[in-house]
N, C-alpha and C positions, 0 to 999 in steps of 0.2 A: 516075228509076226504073231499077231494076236487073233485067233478066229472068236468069235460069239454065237453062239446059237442060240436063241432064245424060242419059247414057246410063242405063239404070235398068231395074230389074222393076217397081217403082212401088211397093214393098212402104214400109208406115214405117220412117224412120231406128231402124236396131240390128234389122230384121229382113230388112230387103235386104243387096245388095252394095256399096254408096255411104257413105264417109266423109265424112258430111254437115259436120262440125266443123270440115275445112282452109277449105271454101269459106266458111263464115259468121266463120269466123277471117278471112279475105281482107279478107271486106267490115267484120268492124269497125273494123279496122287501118288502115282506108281512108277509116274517119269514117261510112261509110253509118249513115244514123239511118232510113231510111223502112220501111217496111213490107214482111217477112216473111211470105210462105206457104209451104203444101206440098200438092202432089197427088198423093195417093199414094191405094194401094188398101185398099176399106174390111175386109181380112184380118190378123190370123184375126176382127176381129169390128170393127164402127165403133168402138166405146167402145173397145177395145184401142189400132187405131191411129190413135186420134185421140190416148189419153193417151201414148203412147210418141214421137208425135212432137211432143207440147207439152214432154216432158220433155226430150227432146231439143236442141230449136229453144232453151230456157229455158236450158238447162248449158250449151248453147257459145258462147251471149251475156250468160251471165254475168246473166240476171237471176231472182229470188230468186223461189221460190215461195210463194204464198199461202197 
């Protein structure tokens, strides 16, 4: 298990200040296969950043959307 803490406004990936992509680059590069989250803030609306950080978290691990 891999925990992250980063400095942050908690905003989702592509509407904070955090290049979420080096770090999940790190971990692929490193074999990590377990399990990915994110807690971040439910702004500008849940459904927004929940889809922004699936899109997210999806493209810089390289796995294909549904």
């Amino acid at each position: 298990m891999v925990r992250m803490r980063m400095p942050s406004n908690r905003w989702a990936p592509g509407f904070g200040h955090l290049n979420f992509q080096e770090p999940l680059r790190v971990l692929t590069a490193l074999g990590y296969t377990g399990f990915i989250s994110a807690e971040v803030l439910q702004k500008p609306s849940f459904q927004e950043a929940a889809r922004k950080t699936i899109r997210v978290l999806r493209e810089a691990l390289s796995i294909p959307l549904r």
